[in-house]
C-alpha positions in Angstrom: 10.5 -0.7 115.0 13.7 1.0 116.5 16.4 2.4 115.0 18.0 -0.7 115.7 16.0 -2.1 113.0 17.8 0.3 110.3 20.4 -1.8 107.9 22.9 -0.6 105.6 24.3 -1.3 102.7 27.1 -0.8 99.8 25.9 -1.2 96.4 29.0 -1.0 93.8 28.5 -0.1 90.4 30.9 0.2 87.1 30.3 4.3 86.5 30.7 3.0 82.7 27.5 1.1 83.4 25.4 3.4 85.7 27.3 6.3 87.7 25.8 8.6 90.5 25.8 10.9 87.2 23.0 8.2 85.3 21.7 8.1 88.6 20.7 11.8 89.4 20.1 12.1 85.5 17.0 9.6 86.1 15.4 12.0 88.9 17.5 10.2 91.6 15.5 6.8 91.2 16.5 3.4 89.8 16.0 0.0 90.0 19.1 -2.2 91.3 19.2 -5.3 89.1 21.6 -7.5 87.1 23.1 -8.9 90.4 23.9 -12.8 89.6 25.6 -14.0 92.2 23.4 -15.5 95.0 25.5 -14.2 98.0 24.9 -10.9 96.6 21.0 -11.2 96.0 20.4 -12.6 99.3 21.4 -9.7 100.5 19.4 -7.7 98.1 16.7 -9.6 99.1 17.8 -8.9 102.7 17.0 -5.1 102.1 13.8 -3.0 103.9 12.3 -0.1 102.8 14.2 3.1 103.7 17.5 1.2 104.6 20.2 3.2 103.3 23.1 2.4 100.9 26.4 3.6 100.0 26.7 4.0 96.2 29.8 3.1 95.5 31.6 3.2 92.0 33.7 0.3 91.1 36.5 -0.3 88.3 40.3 0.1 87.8 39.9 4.1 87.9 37.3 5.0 90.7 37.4 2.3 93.2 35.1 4.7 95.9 32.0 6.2 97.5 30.2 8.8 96.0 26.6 8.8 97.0 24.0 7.7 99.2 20.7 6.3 97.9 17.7 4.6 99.8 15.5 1.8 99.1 12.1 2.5 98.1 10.9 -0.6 97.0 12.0 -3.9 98.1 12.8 -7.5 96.0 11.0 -7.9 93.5 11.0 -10.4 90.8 12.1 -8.4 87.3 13.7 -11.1 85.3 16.6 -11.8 87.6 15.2 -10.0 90.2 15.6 -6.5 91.9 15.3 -3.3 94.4 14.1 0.4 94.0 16.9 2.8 95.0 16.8 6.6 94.8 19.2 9.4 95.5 19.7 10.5 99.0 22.5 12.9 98.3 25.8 13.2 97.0 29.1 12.3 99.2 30.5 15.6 100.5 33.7 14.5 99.6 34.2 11.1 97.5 36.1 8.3 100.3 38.5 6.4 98.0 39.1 2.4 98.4 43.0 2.9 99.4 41.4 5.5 102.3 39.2 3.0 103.7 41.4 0.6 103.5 44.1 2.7 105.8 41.3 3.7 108.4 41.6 1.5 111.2 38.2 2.1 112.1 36.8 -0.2 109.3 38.9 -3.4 109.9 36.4 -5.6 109.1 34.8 -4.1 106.7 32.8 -6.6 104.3 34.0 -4.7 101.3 37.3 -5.4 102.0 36.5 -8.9 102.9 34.0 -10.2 99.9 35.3 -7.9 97.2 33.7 -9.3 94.2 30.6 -8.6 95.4 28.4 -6.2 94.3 25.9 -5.8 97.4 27.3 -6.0 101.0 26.0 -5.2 104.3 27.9 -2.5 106.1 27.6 -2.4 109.9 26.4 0.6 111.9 29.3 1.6 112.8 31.4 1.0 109.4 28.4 3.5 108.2 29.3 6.6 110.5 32.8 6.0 109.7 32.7 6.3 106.2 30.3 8.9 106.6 32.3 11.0 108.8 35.5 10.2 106.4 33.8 12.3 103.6 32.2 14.9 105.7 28.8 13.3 105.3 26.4 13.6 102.2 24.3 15.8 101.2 20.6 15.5 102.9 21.9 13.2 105.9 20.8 16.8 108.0 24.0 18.4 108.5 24.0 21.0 105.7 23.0 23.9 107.7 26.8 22.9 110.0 28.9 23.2 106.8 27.8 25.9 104.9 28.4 29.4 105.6 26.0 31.0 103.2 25.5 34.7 104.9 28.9 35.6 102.9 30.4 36.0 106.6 33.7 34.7 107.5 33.7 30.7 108.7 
């Protein structure tokens, strides 16, 4: 399997119902279930282990993507069914709906075309955007590039 193979993912989540907070609170792992709508759980269904997903918090007040979290187990059947995520790391910088929205770079963007959903498949691409947008997340192997942590000047 190549890297070709990888597949990516937003997951969105009320932070009233389950935040990035709940979900580093939990030792970084949780199980993604409660999705009803059939578009949305094919695509949970869709998911391997160790494909990454954008954790995204929904809602009229935080409409953007704060995390990173990776699958760890896939579909299984738990009432209406579900996936093992756990914490990758924390967005270096949140990236706001109204940003993404702006960036050329992400016309196309399932997010912006299924909008009700609560699991959508984000293209390679769309991924290193939004990645790049907020500087990366923490653990994605760039940490050593940002911090400065001899107390020199940057």
């Amino acid at each position: 399997m190549g890297k070709e193979d990888k597949q990516f993912w937003l997951l969105k989540t009320e932070p009233g119902e389950w935040s990035w907070e709940d979900q580093a609170a939990n030792g970084g792992l949780s199980n993604w279930d409660g999705v009803k709508n059939k578009q949305a759980q094919k695509y949970l269904k869709s998911m391997k282990l160790s494909d990454l997903c954008f954790f995204y918090h929904s809602g009229s007040k935080a409409r953007r993507v704060v995390g990173v979290v990776t699958v760890v187990k896939e579909w299984y059947e738990d009432g209406g069914g579900a996936v093992d995520v756990k914490a990758v790391g924390e967005m270096r910088r949140p990236v706001d709906l109204k940003e993404m929205k702006g960036d050329v770079g992400l016309k196309g963007f399932a997010l912006f075309r299924q909008p009700r959903l609560s699991v959508v498949p984000v293209s390679e691409d769309v991924w290193e955007r939004v990645c790049g947008l907020g500087g990366g997340f923490e653990g994605d192997g760039q940490d050593d590039q940002v911090q400065d942590d001899d107390g020199g000047e940057d």
